[in-house]
N, C-alpha and C positions, 0 to 999 in steps of 0.2 A: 274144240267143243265136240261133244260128241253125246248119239240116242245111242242107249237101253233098252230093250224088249226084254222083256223076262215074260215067257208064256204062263199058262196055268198050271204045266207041268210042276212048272221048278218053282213056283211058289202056289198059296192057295187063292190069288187071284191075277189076272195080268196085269202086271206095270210097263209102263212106260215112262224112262229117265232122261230127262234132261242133265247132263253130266258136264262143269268143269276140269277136268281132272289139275288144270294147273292152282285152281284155288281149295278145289275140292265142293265148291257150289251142287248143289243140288235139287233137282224139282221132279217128283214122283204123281203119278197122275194113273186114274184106274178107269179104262176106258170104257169095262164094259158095264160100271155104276157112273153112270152120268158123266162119265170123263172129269169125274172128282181129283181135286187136288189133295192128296195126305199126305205130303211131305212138305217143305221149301225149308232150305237151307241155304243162309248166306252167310258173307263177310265181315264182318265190322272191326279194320283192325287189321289183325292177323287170329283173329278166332270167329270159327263158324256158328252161328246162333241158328239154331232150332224154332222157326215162326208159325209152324199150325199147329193149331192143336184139333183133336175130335173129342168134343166133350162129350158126356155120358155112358152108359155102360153096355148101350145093344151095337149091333156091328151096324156097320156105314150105311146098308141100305134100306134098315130100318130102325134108325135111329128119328127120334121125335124132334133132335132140336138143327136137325138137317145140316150136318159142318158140310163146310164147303160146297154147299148145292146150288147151282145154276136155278135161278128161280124164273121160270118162265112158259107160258105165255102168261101169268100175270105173276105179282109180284105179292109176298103176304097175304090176307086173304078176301075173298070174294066172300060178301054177308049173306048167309043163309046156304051159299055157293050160288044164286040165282042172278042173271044178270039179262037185259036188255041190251040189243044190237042193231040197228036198223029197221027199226020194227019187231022184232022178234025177240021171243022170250027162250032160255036158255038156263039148263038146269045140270049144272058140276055135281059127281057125287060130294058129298058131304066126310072130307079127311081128318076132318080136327071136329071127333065126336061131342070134345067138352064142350068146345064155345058154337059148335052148329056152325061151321066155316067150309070152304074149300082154301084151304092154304100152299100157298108156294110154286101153284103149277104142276106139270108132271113130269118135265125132262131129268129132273133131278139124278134119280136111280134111273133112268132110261140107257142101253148099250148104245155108244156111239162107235164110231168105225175112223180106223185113222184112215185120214184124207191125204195129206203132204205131211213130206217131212224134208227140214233142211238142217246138213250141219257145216260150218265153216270156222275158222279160228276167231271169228267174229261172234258169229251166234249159236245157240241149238233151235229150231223152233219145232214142230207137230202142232197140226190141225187136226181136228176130229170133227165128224159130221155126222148129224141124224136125221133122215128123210123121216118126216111126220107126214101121214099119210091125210087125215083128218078124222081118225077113228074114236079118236078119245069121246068120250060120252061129252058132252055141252061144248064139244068144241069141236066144230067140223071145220078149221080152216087150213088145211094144210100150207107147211112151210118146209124150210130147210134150213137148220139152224149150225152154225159152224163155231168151235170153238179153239181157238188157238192159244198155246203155250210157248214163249219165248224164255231165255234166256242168258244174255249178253256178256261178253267176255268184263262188262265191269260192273256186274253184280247186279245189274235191273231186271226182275222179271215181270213181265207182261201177260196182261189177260187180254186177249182181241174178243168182241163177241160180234156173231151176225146171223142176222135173221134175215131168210127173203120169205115173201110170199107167193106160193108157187100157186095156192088157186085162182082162182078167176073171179074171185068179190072182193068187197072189203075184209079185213080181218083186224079187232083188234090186239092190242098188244102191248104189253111191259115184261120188263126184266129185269132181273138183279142178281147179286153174287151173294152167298153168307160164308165168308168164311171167321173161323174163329183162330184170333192171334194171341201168341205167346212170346216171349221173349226169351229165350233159355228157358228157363226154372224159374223168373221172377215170380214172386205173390204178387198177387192181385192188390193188396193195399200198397206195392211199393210200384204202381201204373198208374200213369196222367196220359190225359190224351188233349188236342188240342187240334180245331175245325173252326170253321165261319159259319153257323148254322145264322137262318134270321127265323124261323117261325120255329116252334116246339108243336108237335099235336099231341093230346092228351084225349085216351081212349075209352070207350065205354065199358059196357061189360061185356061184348064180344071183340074185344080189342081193335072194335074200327075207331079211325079217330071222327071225335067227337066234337073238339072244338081247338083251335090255334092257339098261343101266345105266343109274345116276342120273343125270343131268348135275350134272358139279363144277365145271366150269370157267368160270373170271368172266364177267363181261359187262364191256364191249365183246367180240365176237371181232375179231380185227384179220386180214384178210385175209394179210398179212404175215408173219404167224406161224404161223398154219393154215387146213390143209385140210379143205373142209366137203364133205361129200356123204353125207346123213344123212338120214332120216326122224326129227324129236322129236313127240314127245307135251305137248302144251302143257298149264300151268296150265289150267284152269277160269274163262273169263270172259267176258262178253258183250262187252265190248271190249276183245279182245286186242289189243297193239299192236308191231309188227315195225319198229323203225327201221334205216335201211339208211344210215352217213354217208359222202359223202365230208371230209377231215381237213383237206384244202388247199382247197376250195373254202368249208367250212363249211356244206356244204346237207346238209338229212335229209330221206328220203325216206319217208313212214309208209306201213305198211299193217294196213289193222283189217280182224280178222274175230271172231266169235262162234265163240269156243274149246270151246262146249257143242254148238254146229252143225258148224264145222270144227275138230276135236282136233287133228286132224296139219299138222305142217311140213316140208317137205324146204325144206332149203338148201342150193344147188348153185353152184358156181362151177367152171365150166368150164375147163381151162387152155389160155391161150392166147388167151382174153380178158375183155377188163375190165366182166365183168358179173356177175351173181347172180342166181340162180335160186331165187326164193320162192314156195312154192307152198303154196298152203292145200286141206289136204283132211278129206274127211271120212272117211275110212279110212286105214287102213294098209293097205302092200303086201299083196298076195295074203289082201286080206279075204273074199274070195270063196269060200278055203279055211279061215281061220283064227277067220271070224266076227269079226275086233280091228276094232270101228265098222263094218261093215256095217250097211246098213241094208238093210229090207225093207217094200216099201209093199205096199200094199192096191189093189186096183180101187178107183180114181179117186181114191187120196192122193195127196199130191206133197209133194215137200220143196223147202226153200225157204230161201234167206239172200243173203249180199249182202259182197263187198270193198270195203273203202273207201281209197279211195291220195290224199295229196296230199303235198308240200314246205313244208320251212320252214326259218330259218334253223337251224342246228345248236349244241346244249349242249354244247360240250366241255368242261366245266368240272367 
């Protein structure tokens, strides 16, 4: 296994590659936008399938529907962006003009810095890290957030995430990942996906959720049929598992998380193109007001867990 540097010289932004070369695997990462993922390439078979996609038409880090952004310190959006902390009132600029929100956090396009690197015939891995000092406007809690990229001579690639709290109070805090998956070239009507959600929330008109119901409806969802754009609340499990199929190619795509670390899912499918947006978090919308999975560390806690994505052939049976 083996890392790639490519500076900014030799291309128009720095990459860092996670490289195969016996299967041809691959995982592309831009460290100095958020330590964004825009590539992953794997196996299934003996052909490599192409699994991110960046939807829309502005570049990476100022793109509105944030592909692959590390969302954090909170997750989706804070209402009004005003929020309550120990007493104290606390005011986010306002990012998502339309619906009057602070949305997504701000690490996202933030430069991270590579921390470690390890390569062996076993693994590639690179960690990247950002010292937050506490400057950001409504958020004075300084941390140190670390993000790491693995992957494994049998086609697993891993997200590690970690946050400590380096100030000296409380601070709160959620996280999530948005990336958006593709399968090769599939269309979007020929994608089913299939999870353990037990609650549905259903949002107002600034897209906070609004009120809960069960989820009834079967597994597979089949793109074809419906419309996803939804925060669920997942079953309870240490390895949750989110299969994403294409029906014509027969590939599935998994993604595991720790449903006791991250409870929440949005599933999103953009219209207009043939991808999906699976996002594991550790709060719900505007937990910042609502306390639904926030979390709140300590001077010098961190939280910590980890995505795990790979392909295989697909059960449609």
């Amino acid at each position: 296994m083996e890392i790639i540097v490519q500076d900014a010289k030799a291309s128009s932004k720095k990459k860092v590659i996670l490289h195969n070369p016996q299967t041809g695997e691959k995982v592309v990462i831009l460290p100095e936008i958020g330590a964004t993922l825009v590539e992953l390439e794997l196996i299934c078979g003996n052909k490599l399938v192409q699994l991110i996609h960046l939807p829309g038409q502005k570049s990476i880090h100022e793109n509105d529907l944030h592909p692959s952004a590390l969302l954090a310190p909170w997750v989706n959006r804070v209402r009004n962006g005003n929020y309550s902390f120990e007493g104290r009132n606390y005011q986010l600029p306002i990012n998502e003009q339309n619906l009057g929100n602070a949305i997504h956090g701000f690490l996202a396009r933030k430069p991270f810095e590579v921390f470690e690197k390890k390569s062996t015939y076993e693994l590639a891995e690179v960690s990247f890290i950002h010292n937050y000092t506490g400057d950001f406007q409504g958020f004075p809690f300084p941390f140190l957030f670390t993000l790491t990229y693995r992957l494994n001579k049998h086609g697993v690639f891993s997200v590690h995430f970690n946050c400590k709290n380096t100030g000296d109070s409380h601070m709160p805090f959620a996280c999530g990942w948005h990336p958006y998956f593709k399968i090769a070239n599939a269309e979007i009507r020929h994608l089913e996906i299939k999870f353990r959600p037990t609650l549905k929330y259903i949002s107002d008109a600034q897209m906070i959720p609004l009120t809960e119901e069960t989820v009834s409806f079967p597994m597979p969802v089949r793109f074809s049929e419906t419309t996803l754009d939804h925060v669920f609340k997942l079953e309870s499990q240490a390895d949750h598992l989110t299969e994403l199929t294409d029906t014509q190619s027969k590939i599935s795509l998994f993604l595991k998380q720790n449903s006791a670390e991250f409870p929440y899912l949005v599933v999103f499918a953009p219209s207009s193109e043939n991808c999906v947006a699976i996002e594991p978090m550790t709060g719900n919308t505007d937990a910042f007001n609502t306390g639904d999975g926030l979390k709140v560390l300590s001077p010098n806690e961190d939280f910590t867990s980890l995505v795990e994505i790979w392909v295989d052939k697909a059960n449609l049976g």
